[in-house]
N, CA, C and O atoms as CSV, one atom per row, in Angstrom:
chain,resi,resn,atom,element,x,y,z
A,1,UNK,N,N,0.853,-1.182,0.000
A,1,UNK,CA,C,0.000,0.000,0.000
A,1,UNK,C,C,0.887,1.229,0.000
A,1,UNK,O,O,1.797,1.245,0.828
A,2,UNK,N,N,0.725,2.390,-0.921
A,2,UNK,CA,C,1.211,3.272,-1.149
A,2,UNK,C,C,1.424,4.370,0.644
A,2,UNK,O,O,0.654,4.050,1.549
A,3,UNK,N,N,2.255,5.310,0.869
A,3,UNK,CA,C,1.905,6.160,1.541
A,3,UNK,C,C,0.549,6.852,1.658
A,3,UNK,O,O,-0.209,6.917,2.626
A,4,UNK,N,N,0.458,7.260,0.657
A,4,UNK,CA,C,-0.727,7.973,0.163
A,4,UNK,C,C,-1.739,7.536,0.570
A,4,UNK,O,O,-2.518,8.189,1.265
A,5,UNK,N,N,-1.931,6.258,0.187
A,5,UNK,CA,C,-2.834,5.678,0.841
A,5,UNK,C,C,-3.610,5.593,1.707
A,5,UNK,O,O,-4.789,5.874,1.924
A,6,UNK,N,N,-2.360,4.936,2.441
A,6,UNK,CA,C,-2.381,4.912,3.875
A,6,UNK,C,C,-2.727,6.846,4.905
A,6,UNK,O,O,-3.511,7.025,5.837
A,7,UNK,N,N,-1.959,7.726,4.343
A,7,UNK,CA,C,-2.253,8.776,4.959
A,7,UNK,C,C,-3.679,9.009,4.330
A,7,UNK,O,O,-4.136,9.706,5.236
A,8,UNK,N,N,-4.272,8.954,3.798
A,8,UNK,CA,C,-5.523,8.940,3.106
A,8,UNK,C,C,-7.163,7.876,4.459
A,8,UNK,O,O,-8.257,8.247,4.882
A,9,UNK,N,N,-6.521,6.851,4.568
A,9,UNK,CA,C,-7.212,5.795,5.747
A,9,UNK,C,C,-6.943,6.279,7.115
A,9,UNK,O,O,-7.752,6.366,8.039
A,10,UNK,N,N,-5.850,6.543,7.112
A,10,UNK,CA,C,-5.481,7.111,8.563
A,10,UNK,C,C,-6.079,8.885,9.129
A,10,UNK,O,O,-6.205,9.411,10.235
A,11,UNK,N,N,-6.333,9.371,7.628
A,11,UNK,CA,C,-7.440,10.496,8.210
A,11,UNK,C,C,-9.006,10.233,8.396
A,11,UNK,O,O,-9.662,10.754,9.299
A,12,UNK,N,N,-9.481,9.440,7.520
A,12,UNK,CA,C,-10.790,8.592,7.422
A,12,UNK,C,C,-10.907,7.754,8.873
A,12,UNK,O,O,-11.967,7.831,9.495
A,13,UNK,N,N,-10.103,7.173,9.253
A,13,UNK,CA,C,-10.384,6.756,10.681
A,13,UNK,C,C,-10.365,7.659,11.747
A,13,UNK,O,O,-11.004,7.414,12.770
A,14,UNK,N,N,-9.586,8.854,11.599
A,14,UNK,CA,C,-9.438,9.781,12.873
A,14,UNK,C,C,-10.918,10.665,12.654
A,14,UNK,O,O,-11.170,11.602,13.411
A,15,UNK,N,N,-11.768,10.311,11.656
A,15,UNK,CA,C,-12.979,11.267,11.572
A,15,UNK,C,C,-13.124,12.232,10.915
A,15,UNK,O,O,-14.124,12.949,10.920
A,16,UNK,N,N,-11.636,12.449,9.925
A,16,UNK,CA,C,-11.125,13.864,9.341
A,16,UNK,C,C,-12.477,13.455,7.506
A,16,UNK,O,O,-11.784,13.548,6.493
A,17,UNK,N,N,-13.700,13.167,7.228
A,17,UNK,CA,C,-14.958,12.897,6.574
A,17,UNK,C,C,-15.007,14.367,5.874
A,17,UNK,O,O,-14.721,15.384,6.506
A,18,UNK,N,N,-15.519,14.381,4.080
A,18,UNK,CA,C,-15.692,15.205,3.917
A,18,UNK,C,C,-16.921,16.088,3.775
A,18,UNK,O,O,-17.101,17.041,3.016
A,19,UNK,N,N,-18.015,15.350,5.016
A,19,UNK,CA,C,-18.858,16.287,5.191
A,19,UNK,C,C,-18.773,16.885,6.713
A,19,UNK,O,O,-19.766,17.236,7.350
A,20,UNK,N,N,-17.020,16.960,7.336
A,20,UNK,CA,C,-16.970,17.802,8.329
A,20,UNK,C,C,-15.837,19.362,7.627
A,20,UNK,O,O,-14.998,20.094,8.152
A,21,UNK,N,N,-16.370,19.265,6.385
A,21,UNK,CA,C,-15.730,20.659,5.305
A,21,UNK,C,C,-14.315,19.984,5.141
A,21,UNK,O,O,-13.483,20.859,5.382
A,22,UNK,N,N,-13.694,18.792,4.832
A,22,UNK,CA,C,-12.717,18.463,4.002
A,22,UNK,C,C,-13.019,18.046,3.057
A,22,UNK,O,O,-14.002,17.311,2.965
A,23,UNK,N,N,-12.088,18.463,1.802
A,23,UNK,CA,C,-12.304,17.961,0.860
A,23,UNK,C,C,-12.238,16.438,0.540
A,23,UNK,O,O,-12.651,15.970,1.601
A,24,UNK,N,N,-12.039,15.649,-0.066
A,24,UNK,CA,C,-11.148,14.949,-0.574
A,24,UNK,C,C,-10.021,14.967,-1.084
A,24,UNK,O,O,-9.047,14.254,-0.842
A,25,UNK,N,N,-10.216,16.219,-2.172
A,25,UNK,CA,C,-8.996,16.604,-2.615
A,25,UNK,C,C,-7.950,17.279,-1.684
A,25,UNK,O,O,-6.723,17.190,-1.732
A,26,UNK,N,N,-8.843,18.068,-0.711
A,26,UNK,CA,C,-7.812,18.111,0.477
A,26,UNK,C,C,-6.788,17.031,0.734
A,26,UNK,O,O,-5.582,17.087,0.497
A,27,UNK,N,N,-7.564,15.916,1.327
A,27,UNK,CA,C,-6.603,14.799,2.190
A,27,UNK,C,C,-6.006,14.415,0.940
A,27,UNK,O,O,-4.834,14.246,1.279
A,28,UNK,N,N,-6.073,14.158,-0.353
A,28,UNK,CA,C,-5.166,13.845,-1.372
A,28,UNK,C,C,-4.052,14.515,-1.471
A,28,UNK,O,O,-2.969,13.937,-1.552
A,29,UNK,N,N,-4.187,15.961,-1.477
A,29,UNK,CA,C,-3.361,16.854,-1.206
A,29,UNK,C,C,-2.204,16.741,-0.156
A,29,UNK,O,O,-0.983,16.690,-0.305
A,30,UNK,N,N,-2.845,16.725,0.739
A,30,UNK,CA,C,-1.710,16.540,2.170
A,30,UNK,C,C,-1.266,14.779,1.869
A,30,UNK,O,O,-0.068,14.500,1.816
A,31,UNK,N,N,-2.178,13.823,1.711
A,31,UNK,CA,C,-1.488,12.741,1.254
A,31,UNK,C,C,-0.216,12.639,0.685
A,31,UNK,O,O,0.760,12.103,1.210
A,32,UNK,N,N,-0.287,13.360,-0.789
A,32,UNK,CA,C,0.624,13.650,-1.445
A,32,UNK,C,C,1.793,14.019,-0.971
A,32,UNK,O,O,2.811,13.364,-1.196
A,33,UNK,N,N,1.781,15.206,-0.197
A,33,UNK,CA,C,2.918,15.578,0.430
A,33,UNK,C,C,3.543,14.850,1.647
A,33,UNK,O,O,4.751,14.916,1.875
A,34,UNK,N,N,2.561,14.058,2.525
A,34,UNK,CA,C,3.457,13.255,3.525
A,34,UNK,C,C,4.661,11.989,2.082
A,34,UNK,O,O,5.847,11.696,2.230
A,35,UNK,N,N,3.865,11.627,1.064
A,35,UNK,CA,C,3.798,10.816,0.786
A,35,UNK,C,C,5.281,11.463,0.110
A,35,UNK,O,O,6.184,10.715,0.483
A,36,UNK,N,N,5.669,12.245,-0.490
A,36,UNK,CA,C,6.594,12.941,-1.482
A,36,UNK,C,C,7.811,13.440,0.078
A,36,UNK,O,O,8.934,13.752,-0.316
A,37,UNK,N,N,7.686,13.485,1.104
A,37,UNK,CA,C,8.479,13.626,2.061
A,37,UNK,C,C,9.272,12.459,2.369
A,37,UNK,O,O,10.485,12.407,2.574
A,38,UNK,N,N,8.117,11.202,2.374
A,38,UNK,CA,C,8.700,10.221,3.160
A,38,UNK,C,C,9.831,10.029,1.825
A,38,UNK,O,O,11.055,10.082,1.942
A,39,UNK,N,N,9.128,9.813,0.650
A,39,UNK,CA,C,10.468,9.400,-0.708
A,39,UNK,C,C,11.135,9.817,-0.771
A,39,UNK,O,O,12.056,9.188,-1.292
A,40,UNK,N,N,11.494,11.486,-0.288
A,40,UNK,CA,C,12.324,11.738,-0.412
A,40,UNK,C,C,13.584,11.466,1.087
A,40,UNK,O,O,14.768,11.743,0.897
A,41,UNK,N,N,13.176,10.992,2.289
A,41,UNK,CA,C,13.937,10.571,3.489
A,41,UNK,C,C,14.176,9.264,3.125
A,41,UNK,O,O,15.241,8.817,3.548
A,42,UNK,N,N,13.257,8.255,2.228
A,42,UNK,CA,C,13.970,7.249,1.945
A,42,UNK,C,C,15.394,7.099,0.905
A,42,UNK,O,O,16.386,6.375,1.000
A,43,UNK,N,N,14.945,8.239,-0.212
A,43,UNK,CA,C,16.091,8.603,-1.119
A,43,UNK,C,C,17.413,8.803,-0.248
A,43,UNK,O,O,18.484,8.312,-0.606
A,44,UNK,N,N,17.242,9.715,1.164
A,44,UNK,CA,C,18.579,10.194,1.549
A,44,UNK,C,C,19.275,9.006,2.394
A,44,UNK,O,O,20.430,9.043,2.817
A,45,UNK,N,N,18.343,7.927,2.564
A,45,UNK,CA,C,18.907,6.887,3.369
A,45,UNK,C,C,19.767,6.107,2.254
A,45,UNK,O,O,20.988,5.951,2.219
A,46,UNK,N,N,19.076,5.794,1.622
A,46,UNK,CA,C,19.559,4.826,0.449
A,46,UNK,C,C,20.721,5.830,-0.636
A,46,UNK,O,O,21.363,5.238,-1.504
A,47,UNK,N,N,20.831,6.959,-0.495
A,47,UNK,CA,C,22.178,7.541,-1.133
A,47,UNK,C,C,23.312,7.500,0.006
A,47,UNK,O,O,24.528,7.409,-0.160
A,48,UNK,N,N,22.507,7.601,1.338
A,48,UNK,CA,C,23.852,7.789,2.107
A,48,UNK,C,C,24.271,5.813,2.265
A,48,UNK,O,O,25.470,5.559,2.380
A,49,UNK,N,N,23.599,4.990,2.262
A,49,UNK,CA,C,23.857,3.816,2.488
A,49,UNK,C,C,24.830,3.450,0.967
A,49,UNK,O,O,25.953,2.981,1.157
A,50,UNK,N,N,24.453,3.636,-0.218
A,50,UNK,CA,C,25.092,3.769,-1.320
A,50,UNK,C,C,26.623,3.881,-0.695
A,50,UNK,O,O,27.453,3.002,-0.462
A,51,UNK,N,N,26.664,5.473,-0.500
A,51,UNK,CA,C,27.921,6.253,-0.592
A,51,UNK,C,C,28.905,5.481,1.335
A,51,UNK,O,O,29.946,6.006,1.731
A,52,UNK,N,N,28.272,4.366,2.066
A,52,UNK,CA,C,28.790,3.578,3.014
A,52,UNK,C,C,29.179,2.304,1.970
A,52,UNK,O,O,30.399,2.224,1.823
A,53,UNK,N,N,28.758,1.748,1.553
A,53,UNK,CA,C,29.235,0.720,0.684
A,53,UNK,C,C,30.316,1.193,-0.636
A,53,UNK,O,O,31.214,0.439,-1.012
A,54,UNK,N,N,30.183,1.919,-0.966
A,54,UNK,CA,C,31.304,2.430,-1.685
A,54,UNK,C,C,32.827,2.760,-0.928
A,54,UNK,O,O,33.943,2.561,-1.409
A,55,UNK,N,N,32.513,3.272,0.282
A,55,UNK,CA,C,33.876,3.252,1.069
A,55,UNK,C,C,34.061,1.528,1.631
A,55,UNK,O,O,35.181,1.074,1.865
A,56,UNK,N,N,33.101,0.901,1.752
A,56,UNK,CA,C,33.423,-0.109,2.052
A,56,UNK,C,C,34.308,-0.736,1.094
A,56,UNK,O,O,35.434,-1.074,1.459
A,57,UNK,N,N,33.912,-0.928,-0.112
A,57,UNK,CA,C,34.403,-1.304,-1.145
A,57,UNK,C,C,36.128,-0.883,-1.375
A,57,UNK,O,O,37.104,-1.622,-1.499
A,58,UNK,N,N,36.038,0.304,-1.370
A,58,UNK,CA,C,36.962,1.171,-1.322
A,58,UNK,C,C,38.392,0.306,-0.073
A,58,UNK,O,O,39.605,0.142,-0.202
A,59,UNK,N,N,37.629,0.041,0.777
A,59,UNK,CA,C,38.550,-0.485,1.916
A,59,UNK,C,C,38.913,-2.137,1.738
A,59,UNK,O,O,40.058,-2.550,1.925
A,60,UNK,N,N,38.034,-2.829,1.436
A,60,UNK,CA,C,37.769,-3.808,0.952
A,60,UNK,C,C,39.297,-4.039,-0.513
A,60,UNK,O,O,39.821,-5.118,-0.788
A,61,UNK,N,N,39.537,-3.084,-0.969
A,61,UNK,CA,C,40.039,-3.374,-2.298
A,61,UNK,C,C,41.612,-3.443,-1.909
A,61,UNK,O,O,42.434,-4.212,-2.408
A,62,UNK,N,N,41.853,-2.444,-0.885
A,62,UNK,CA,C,42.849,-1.754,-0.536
A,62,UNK,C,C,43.479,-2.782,0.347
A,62,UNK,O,O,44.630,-3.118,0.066
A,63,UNK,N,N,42.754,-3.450,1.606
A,63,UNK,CA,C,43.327,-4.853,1.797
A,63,UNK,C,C,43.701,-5.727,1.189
A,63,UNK,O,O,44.804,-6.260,1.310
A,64,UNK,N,N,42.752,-6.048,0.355
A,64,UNK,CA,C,43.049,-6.930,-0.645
A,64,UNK,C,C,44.605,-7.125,-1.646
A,64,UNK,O,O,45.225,-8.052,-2.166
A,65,UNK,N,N,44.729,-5.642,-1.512
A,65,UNK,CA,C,46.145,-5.104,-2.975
A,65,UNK,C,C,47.264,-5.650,-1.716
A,65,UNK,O,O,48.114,-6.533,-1.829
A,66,UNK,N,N,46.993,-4.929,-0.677
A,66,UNK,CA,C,47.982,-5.755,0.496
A,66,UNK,C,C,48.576,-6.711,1.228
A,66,UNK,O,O,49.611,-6.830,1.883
A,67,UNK,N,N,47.283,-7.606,0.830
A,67,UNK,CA,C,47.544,-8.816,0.893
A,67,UNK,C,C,48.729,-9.534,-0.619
A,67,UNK,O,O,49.833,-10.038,-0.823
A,68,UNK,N,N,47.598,-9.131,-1.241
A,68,UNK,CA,C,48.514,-9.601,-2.660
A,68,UNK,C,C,49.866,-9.179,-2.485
A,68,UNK,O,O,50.733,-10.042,-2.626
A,69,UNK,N,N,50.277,-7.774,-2.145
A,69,UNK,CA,C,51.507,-7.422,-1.848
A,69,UNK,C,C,52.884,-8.180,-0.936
A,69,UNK,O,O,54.104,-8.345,-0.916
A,70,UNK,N,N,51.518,-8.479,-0.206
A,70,UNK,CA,C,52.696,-9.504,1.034
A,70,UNK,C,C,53.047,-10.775,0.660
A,70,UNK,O,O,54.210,-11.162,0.772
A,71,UNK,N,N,52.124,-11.502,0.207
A,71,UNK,CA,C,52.112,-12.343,-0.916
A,71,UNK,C,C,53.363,-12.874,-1.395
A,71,UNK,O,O,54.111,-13.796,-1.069
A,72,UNK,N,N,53.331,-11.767,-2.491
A,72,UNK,CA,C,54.188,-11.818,-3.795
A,72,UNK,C,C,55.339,-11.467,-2.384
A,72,UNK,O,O,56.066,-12.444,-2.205
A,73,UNK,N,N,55.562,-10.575,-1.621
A,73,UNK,CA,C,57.044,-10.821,-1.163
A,73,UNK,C,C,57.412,-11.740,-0.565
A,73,UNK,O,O,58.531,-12.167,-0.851
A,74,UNK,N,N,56.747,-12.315,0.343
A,74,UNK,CA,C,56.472,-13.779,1.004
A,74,UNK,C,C,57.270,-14.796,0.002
A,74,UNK,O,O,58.256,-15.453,0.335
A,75,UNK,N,N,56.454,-14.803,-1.713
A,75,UNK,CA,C,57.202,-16.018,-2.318
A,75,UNK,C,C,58.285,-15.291,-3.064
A,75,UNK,O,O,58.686,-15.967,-4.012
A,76,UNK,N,N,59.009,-13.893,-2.917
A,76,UNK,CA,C,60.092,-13.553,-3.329
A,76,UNK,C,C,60.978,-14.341,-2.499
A,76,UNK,O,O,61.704,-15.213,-2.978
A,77,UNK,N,N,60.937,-14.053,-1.252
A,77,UNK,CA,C,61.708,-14.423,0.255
A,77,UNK,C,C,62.137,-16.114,-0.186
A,77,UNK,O,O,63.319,-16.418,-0.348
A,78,UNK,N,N,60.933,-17.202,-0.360
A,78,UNK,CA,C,60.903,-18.180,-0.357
A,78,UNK,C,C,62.054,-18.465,-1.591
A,78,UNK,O,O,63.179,-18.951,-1.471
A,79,UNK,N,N,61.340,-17.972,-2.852
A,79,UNK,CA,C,62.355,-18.520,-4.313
A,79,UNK,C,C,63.710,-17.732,-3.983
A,79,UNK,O,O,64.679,-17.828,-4.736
């Protein structure tokens, strides 16, 4: 179920009816906007979670080259 939706049911149950002078298009209205808020707090989670996995990665790679590094001197030492 959409936000919208849901903020849409959740005024209909609190009594917010549009023969107490709301529109419909009212609560669509404000729907809309809880609904265009929350997407956009989910957007900033999921860019900042993005931009955590990218440093992960980032760190992830950088061990990795180090290992390989020790590695290769490890079987210099040996041959």
């Amino acid at each position: 179920m959409s936000t919208k939706k849901e903020v849409i049911e959740m005024a209909l149950e609190a009594g917010l009816l549009p023969c107490q002078g709301i529109h419909t298009g009212d609560l669509k209205a404000f729907a809309k906007l809880v609904a265009d808020k929350k997407e956009a707090e989910m957007q900033e989670r999921i860019d900042k979670l993005h931009s955590m996995y990218e440093l992960v990665c980032q760190h992830r790679d950088m061990l990795m080259a180090q290992q390989d590094a020790m590695i290769a001197a490890l079987r210099g030492q040996i041959q």
